[in-house]
PDB file with SEQRES, HELIX, SHEET and CRYST1 records, atoms N, CA, C and O in Angstrom:
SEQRES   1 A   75  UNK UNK UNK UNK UNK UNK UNK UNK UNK UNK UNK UNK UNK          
SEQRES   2 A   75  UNK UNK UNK UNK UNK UNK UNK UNK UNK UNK UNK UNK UNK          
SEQRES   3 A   75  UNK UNK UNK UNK UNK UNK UNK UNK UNK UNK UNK UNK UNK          
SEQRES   4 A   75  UNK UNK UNK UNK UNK UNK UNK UNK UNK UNK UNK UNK UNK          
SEQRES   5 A   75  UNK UNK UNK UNK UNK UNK UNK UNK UNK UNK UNK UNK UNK          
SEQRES   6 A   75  UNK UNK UNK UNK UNK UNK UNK UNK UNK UNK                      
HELIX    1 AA1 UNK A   48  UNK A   58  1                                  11    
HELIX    2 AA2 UNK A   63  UNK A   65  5                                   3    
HELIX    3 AA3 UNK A   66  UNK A   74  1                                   9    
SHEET    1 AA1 3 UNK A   5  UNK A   9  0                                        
SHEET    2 AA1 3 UNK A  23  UNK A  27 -1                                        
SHEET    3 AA1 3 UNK A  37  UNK A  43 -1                                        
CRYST1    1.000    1.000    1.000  90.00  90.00  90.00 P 1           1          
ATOM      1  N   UNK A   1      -8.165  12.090 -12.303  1.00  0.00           N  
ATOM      2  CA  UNK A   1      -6.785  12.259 -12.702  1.00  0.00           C  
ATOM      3  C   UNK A   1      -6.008  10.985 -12.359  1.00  0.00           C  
ATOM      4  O   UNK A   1      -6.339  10.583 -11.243  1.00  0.00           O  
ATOM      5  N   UNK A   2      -5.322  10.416 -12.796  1.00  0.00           N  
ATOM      6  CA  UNK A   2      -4.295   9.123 -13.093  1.00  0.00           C  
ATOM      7  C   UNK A   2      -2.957   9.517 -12.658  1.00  0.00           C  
ATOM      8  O   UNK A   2      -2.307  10.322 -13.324  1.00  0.00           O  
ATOM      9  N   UNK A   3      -2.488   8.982 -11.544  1.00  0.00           N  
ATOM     10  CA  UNK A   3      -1.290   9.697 -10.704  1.00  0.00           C  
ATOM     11  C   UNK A   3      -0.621   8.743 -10.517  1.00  0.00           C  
ATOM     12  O   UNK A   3      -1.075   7.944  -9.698  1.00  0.00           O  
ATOM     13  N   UNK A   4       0.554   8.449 -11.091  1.00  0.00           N  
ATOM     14  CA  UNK A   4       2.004   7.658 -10.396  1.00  0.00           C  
ATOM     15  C   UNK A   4       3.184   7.922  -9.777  1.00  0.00           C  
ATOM     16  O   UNK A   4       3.883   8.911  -9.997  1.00  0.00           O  
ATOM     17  N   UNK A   5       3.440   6.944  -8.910  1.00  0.00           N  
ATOM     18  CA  UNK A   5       4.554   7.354  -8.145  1.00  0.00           C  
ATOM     19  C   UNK A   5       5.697   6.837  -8.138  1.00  0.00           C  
ATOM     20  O   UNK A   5       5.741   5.628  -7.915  1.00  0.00           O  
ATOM     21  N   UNK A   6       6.888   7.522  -8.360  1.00  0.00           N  
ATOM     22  CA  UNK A   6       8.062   7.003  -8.925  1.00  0.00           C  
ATOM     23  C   UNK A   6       9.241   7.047  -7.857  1.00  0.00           C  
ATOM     24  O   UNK A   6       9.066   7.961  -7.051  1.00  0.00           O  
ATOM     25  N   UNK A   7      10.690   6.111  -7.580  1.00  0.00           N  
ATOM     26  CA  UNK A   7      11.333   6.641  -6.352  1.00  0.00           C  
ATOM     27  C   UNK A   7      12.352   7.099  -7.266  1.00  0.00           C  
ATOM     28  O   UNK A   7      12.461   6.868  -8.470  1.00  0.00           O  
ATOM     29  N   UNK A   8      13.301   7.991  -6.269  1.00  0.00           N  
ATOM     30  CA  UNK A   8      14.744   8.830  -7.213  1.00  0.00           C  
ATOM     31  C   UNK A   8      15.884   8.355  -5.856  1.00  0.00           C  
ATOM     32  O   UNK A   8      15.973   8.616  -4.657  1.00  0.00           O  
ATOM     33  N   UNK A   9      16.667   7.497  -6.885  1.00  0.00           N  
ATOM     34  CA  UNK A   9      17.708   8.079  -5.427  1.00  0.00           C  
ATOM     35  C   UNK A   9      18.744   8.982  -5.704  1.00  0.00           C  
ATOM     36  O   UNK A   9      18.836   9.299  -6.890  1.00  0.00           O  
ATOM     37  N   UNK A  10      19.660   9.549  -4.816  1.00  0.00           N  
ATOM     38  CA  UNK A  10      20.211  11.049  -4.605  1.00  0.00           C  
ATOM     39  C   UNK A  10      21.241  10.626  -3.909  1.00  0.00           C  
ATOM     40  O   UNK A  10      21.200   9.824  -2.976  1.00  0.00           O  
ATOM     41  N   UNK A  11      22.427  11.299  -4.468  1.00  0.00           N  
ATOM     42  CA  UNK A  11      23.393  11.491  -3.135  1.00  0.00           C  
ATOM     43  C   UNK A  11      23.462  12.857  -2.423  1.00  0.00           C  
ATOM     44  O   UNK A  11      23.814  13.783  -3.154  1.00  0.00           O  
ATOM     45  N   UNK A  12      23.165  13.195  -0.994  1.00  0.00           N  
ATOM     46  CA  UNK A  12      22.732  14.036  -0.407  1.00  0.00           C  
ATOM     47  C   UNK A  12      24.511  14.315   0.284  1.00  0.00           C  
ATOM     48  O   UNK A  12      25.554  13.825  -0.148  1.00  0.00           O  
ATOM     49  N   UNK A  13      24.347  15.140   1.311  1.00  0.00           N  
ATOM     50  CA  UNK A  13      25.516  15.676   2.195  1.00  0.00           C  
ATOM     51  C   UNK A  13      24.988  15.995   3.155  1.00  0.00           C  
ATOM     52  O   UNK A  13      23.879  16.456   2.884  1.00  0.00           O  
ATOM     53  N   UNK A  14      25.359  15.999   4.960  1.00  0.00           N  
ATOM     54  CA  UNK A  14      24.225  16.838   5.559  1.00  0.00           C  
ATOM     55  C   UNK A  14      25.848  16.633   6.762  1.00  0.00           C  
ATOM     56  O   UNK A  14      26.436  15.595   7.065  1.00  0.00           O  
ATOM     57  N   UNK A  15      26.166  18.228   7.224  1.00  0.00           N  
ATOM     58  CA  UNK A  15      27.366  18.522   7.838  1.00  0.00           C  
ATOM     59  C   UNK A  15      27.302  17.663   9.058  1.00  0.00           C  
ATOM     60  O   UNK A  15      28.451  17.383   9.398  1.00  0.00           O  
ATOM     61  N   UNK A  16      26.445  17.158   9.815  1.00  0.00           N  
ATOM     62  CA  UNK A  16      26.295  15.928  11.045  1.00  0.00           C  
ATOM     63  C   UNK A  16      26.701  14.418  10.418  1.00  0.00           C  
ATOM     64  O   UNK A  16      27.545  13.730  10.993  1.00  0.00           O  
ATOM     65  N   UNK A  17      26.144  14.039   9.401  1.00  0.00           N  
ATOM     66  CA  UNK A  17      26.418  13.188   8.621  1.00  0.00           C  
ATOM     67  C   UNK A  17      26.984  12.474   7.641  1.00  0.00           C  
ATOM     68  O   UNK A  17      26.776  11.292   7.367  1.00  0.00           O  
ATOM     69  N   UNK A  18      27.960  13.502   6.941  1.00  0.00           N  
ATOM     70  CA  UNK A  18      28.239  13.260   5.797  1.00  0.00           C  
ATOM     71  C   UNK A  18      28.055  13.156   4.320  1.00  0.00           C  
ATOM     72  O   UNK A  18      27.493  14.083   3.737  1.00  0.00           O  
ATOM     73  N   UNK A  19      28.425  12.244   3.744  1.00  0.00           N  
ATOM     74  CA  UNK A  19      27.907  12.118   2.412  1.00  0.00           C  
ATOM     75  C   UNK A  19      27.091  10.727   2.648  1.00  0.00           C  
ATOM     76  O   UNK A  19      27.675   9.657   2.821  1.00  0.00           O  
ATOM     77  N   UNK A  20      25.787  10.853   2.636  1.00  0.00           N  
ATOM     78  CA  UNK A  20      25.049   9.633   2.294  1.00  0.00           C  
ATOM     79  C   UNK A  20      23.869   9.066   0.852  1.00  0.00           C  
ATOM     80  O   UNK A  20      22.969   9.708   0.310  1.00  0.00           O  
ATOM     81  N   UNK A  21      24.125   8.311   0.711  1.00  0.00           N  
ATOM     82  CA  UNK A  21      22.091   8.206  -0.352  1.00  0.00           C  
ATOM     83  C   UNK A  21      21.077   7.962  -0.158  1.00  0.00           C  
ATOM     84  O   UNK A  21      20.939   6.741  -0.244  1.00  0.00           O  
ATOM     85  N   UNK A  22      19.979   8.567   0.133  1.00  0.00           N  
ATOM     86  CA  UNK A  22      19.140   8.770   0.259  1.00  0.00           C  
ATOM     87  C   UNK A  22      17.892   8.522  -1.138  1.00  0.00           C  
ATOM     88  O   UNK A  22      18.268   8.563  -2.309  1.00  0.00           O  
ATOM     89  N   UNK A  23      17.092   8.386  -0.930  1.00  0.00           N  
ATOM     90  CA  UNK A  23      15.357   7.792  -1.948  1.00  0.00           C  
ATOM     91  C   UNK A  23      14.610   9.123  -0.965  1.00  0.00           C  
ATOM     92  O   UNK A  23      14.348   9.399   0.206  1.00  0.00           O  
ATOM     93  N   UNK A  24      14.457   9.862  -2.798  1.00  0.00           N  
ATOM     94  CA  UNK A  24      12.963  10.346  -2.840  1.00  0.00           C  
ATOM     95  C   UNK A  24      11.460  10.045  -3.351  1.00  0.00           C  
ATOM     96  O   UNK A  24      11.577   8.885  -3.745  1.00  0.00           O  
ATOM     97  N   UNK A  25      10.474  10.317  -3.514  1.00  0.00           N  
ATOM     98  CA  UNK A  25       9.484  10.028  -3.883  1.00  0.00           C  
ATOM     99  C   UNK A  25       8.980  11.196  -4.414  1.00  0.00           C  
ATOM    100  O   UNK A  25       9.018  12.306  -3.884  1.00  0.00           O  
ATOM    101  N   UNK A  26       8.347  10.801  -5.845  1.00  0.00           N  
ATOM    102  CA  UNK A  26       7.427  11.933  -6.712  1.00  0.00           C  
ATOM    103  C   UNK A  26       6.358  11.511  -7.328  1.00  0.00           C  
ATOM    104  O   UNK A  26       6.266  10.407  -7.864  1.00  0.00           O  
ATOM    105  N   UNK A  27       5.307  12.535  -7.280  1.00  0.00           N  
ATOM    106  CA  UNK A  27       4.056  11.966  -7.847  1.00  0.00           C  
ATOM    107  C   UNK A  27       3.926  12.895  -9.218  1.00  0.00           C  
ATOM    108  O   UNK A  27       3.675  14.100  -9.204  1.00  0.00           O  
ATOM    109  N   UNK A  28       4.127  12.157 -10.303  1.00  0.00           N  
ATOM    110  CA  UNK A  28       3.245  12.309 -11.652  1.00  0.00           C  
ATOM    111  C   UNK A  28       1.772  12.808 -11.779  1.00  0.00           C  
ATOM    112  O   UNK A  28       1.178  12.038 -11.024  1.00  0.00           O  
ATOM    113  N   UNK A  29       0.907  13.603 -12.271  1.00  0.00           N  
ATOM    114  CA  UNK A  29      -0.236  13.499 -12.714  1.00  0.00           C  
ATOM    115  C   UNK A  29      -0.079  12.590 -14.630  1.00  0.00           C  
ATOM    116  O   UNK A  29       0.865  12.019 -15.176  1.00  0.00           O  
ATOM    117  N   UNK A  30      -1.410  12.865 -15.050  1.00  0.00           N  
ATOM    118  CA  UNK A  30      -1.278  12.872 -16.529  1.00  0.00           C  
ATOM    119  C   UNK A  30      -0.364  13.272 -17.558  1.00  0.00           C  
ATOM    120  O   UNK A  30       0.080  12.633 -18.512  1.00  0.00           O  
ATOM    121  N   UNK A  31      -0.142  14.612 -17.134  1.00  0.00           N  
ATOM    122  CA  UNK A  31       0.722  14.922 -18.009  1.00  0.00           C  
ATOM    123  C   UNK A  31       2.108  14.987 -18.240  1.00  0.00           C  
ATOM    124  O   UNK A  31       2.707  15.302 -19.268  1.00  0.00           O  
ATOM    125  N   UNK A  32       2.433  14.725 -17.395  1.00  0.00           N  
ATOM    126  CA  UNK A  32       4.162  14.682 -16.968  1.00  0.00           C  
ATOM    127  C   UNK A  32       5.178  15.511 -16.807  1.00  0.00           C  
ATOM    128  O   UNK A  32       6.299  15.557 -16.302  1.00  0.00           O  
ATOM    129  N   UNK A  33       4.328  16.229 -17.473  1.00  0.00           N  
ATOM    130  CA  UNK A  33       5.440  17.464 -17.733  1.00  0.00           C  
ATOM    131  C   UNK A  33       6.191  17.703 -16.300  1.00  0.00           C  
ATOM    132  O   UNK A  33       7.418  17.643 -16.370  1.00  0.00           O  
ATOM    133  N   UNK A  34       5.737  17.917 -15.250  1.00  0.00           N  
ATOM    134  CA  UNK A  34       6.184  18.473 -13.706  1.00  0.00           C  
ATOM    135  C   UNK A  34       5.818  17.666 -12.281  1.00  0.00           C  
ATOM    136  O   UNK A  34       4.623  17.624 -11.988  1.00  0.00           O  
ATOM    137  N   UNK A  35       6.571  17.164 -11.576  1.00  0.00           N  
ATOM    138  CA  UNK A  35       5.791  16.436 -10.134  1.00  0.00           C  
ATOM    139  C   UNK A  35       4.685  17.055  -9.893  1.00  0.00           C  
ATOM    140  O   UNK A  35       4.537  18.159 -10.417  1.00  0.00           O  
ATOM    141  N   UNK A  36       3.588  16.491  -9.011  1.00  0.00           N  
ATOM    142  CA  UNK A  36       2.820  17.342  -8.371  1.00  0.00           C  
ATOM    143  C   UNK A  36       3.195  17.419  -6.875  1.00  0.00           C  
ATOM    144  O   UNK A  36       2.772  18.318  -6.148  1.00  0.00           O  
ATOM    145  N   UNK A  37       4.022  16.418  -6.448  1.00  0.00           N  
ATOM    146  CA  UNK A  37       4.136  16.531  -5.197  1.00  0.00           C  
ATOM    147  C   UNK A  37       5.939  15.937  -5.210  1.00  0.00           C  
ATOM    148  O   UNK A  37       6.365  15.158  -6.063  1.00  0.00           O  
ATOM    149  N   UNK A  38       6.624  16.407  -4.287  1.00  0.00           N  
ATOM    150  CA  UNK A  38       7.922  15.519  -4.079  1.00  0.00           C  
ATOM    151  C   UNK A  38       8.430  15.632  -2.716  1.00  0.00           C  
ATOM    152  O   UNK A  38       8.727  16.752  -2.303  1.00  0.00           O  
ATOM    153  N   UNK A  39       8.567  14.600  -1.961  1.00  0.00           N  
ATOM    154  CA  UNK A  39       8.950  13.913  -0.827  1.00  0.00           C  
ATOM    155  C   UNK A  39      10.729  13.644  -1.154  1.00  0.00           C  
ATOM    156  O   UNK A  39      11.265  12.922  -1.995  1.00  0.00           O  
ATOM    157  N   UNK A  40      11.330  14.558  -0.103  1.00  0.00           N  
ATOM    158  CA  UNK A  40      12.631  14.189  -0.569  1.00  0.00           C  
ATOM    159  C   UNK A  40      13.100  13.495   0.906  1.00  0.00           C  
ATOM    160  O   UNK A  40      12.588  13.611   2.019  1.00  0.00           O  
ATOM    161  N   UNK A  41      14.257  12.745   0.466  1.00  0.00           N  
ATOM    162  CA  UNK A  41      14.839  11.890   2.366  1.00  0.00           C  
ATOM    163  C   UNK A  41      13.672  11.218   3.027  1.00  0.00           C  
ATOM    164  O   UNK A  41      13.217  11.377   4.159  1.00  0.00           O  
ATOM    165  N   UNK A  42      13.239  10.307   1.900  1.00  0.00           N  
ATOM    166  CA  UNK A  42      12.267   9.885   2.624  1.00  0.00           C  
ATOM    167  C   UNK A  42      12.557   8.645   3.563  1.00  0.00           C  
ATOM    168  O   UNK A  42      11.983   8.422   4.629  1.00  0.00           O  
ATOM    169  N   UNK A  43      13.733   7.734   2.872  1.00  0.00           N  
ATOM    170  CA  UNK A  43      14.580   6.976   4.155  1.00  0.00           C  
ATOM    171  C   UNK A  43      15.727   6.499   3.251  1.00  0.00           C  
ATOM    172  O   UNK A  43      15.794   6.676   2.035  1.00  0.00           O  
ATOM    173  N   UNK A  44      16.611   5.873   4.023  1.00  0.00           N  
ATOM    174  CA  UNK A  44      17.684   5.459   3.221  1.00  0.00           C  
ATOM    175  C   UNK A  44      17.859   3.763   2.611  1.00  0.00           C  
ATOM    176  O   UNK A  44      18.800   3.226   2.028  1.00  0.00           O  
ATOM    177  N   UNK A  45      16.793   3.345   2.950  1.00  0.00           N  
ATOM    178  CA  UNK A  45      16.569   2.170   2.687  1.00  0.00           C  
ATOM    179  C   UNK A  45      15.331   2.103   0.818  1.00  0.00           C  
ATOM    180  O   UNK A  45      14.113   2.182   0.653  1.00  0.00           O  
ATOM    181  N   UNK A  46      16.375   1.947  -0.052  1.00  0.00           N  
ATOM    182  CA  UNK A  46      15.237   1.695  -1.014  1.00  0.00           C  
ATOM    183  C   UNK A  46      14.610   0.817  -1.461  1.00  0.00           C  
ATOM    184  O   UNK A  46      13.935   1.006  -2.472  1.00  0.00           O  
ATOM    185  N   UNK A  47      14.667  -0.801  -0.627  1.00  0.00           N  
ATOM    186  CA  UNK A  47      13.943  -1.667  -0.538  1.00  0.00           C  
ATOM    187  C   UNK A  47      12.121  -1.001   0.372  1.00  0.00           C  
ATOM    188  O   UNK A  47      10.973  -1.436   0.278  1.00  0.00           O  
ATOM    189  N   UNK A  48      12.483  -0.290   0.849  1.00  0.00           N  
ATOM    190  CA  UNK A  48      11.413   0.785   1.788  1.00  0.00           C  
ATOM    191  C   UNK A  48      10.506   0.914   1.187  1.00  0.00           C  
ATOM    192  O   UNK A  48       9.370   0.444   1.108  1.00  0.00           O  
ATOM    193  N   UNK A  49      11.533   2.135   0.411  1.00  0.00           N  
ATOM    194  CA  UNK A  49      10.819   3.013  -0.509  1.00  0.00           C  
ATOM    195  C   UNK A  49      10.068   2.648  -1.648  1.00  0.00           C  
ATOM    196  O   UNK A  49       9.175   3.353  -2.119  1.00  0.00           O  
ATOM    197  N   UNK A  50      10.574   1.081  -2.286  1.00  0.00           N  
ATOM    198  CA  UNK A  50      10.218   1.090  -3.414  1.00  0.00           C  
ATOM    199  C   UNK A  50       8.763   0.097  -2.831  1.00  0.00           C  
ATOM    200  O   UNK A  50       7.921  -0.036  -3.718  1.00  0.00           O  
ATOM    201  N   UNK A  51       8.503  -0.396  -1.848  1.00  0.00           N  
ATOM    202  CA  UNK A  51       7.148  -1.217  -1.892  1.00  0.00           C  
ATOM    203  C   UNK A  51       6.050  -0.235  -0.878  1.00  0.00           C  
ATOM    204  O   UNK A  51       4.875  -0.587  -0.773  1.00  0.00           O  
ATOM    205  N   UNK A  52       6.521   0.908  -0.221  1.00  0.00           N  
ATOM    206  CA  UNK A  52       6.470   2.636  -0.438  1.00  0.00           C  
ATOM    207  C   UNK A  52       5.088   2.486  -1.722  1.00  0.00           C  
ATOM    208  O   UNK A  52       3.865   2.344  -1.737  1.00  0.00           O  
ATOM    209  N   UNK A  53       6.085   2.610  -2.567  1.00  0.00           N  
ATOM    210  CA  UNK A  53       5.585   3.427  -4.028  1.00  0.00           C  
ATOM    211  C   UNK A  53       4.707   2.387  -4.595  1.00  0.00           C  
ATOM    212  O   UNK A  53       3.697   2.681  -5.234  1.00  0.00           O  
ATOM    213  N   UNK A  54       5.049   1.281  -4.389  1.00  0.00           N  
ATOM    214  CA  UNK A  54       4.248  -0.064  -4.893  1.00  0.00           C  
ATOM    215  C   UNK A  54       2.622  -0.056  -4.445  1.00  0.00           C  
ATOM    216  O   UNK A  54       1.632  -0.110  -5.174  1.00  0.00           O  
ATOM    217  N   UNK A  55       2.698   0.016  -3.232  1.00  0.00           N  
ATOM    218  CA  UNK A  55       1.888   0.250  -2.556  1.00  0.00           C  
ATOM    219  C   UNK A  55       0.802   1.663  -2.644  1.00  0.00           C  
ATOM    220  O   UNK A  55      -0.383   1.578  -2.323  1.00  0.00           O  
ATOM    221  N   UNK A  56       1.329   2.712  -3.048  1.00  0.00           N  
ATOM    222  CA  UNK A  56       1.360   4.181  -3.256  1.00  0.00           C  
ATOM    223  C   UNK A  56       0.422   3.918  -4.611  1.00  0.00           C  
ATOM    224  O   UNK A  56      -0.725   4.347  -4.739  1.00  0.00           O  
ATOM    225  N   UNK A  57       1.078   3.200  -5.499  1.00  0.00           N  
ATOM    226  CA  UNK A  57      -0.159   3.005  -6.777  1.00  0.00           C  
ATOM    227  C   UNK A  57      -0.863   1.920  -6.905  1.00  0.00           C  
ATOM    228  O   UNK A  57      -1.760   1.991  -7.745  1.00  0.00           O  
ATOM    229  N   UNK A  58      -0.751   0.967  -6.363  1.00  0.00           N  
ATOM    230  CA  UNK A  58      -1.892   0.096  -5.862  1.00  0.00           C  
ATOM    231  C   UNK A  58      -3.237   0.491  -5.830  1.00  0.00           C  
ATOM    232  O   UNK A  58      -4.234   0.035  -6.390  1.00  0.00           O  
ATOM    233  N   UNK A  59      -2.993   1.823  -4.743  1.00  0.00           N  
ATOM    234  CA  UNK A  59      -4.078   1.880  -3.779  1.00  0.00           C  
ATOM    235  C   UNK A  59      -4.617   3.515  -4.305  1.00  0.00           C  
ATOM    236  O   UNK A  59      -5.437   4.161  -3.653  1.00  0.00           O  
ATOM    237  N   UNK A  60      -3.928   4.057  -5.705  1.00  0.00           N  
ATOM    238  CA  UNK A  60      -4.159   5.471  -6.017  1.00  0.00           C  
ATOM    239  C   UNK A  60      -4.228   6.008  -5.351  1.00  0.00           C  
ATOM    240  O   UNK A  60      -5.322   6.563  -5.253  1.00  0.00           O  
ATOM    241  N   UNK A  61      -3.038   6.382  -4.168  1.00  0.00           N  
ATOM    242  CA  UNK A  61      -3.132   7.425  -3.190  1.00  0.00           C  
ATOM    243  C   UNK A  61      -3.095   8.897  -3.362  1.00  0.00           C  
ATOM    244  O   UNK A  61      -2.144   9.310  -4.025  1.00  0.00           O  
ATOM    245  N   UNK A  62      -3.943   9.785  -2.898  1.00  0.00           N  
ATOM    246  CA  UNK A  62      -4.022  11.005  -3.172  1.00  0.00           C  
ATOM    247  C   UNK A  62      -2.648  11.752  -2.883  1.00  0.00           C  
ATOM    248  O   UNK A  62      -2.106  11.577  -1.792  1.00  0.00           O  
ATOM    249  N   UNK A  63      -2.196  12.406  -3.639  1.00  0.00           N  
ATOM    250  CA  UNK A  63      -1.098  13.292  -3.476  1.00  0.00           C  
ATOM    251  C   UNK A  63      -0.881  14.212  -1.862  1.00  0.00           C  
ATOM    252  O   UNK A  63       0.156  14.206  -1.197  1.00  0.00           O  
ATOM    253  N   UNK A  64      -2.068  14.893  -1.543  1.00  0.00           N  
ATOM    254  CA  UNK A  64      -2.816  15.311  -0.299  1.00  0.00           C  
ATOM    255  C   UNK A  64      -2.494  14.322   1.037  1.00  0.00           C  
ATOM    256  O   UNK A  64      -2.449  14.730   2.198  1.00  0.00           O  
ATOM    257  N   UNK A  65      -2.277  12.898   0.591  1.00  0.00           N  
ATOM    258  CA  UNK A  65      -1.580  12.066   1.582  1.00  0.00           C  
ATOM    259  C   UNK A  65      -0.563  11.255   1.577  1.00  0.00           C  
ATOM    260  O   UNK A  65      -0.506  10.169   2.154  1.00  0.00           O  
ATOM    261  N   UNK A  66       0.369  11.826   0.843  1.00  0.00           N  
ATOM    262  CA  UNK A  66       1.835  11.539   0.787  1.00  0.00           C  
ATOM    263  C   UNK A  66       2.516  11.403   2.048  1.00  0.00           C  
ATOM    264  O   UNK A  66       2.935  10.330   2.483  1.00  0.00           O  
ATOM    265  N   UNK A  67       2.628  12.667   2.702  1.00  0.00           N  
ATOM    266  CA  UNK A  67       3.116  12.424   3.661  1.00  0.00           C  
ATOM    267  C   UNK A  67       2.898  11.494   4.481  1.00  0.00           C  
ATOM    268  O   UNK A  67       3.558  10.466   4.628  1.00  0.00           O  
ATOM    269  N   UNK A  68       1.685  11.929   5.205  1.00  0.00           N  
ATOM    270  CA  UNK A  68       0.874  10.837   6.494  1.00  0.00           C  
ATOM    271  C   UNK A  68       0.932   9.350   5.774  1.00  0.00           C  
ATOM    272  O   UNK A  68       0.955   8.435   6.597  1.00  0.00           O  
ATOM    273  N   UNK A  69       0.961   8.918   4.312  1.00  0.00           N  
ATOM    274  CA  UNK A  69       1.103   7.435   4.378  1.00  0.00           C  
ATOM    275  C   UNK A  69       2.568   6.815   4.884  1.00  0.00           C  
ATOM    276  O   UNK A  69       2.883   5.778   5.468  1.00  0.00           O  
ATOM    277  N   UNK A  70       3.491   8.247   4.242  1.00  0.00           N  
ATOM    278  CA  UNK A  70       5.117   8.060   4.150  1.00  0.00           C  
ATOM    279  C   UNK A  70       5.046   7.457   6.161  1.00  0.00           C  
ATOM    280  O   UNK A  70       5.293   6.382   6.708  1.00  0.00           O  
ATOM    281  N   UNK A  71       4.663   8.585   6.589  1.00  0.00           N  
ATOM    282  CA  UNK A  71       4.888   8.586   7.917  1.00  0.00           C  
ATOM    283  C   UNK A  71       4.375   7.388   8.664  1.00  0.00           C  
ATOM    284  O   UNK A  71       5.009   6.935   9.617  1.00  0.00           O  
ATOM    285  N   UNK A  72       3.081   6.788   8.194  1.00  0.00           N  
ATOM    286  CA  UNK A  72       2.645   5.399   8.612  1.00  0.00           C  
ATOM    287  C   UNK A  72       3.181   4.421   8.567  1.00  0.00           C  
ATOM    288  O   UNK A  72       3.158   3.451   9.326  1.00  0.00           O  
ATOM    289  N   UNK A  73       3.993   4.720   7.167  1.00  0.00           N  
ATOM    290  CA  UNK A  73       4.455   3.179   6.929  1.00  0.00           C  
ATOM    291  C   UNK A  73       6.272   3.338   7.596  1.00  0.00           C  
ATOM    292  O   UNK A  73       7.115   2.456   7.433  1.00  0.00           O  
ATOM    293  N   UNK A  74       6.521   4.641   8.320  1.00  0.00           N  
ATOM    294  CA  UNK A  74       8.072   4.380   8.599  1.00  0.00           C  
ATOM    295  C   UNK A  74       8.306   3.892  10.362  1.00  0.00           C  
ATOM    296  O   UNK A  74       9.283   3.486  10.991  1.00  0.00           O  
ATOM    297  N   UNK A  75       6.554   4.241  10.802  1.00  0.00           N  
ATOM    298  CA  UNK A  75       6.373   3.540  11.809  1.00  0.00           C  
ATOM    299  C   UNK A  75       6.412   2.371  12.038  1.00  0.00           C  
ATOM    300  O   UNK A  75       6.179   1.957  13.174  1.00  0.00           O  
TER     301      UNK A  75                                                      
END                                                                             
């Protein structure tokens, strides 16, 4: 299966914080019709996010490790 990953950014609200924007991340299969996976608030930086995702299809990362890469690379 042929999977890409795309970033979204959002304006979010969160009552501690305010109104901020925030970058999500979604993974495509083939068909498009629907994400297979979506990572929302993944940071607020979308210089991050977007070499994140660069990186994310580079390397055809499995959907199954979205998270744990998200989480590697915010270390």
């Amino acid at each position: 299966m042929f999977i890409t990953y795309f970033m979204f950014r959002r304006n979010a609200n969160a009552p501690e914080l305010g109104a901020y924007r925030t970058y999500d991340i979604a993974v495509y299969g083939d068909l498009w019709r629907e994400p297979l996976a979506v990572l929302r608030d993944v940071a607020l930086d979308g210089d991050l996010v977007f070499r994140m995702i660069q990186a994310f299809n580079r390397c055809h990362l499995s959907p199954i490790h979205l998270k744990d890469a998200v989480l590697d690379m915010l270390e």
